[in-house]
N, C-alpha and C positions, 0 to 999 in steps of 0.2 A: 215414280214409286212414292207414296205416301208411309211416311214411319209417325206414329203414333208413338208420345209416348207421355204413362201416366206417373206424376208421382203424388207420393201422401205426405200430407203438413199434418203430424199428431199436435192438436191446439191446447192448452190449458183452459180454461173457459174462468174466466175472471173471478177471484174473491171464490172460489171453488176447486174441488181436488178432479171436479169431471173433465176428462180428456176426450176431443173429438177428433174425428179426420176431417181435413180440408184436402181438395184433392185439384190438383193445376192440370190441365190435360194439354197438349198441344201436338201442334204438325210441325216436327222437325223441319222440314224446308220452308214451310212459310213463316213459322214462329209466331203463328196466331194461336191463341190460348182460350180456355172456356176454366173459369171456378168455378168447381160444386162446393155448394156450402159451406160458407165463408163464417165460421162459427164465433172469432172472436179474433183479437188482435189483428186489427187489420196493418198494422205498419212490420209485422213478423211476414204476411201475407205479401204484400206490394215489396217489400224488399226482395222478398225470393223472385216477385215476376220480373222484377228490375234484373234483378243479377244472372239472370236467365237469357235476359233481353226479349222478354215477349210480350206480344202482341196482345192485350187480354178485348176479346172482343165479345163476350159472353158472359154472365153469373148465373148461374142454376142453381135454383134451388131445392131439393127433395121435400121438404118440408116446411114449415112455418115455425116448428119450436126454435126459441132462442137459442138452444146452442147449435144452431143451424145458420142462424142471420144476424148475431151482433153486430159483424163486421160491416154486412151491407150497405148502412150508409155512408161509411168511412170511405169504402172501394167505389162506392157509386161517385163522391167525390173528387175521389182523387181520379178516376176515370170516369169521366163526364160521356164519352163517345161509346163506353159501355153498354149494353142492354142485358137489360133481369131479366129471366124466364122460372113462372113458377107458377103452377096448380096446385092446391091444395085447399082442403075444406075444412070444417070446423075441429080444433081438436081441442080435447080435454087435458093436457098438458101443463099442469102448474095454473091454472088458472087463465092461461092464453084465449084471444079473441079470436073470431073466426075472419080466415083468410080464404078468397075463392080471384083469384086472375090470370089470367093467360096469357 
């Protein structure tokens, strides 16, 4: 039997009053993990997968706005065995540049 289960990180987004969700998903038995949208604070982020004890083998992203991927380099560091997954195309967003990879 596979048990899913998901929870929500509400993020402050740095130098800002905007709050996002970051959301850790995993499989109880195996304790492998996927992030969606690693918005900000990534040592708030990795501590929870720490103290969780999991597996993070995944980062997903919905989007390319910033407060969607600050973190991303930080988690991509600190998990190196990690792999990003993210489509997304041009948006108009504060001034943001166009992202298209799969």
């Amino acid at each position: 039997e596979i048990k899913i289960v998901i929870e929500k990180l509400r993020i402050n987004i740095q130098d800002t009053e905007h709050v996002t969700n970051v959301y850790i998903v995993w499989d109880e038995m195996s304790q492998e993990a996927v992030l969606i949208d690693p918005a900000d604070k990534a040592s708030i982020i990795s501590d929870r997968i720490e103290r969780l004890g999991l597996k993070l083998k995944y980062v997903l992203l919905t989007h390319g706005h910033k407060d969607h991927t600050v973190a991303l380099p930080d988690i991509m560091e600190k998990y190196p065995d990690v792999k990003a997954k993210y489509r997304f195309e041009e948006t108009k967003h504060k001034g943001e540049k166009k992202h298209a990879r799969t």
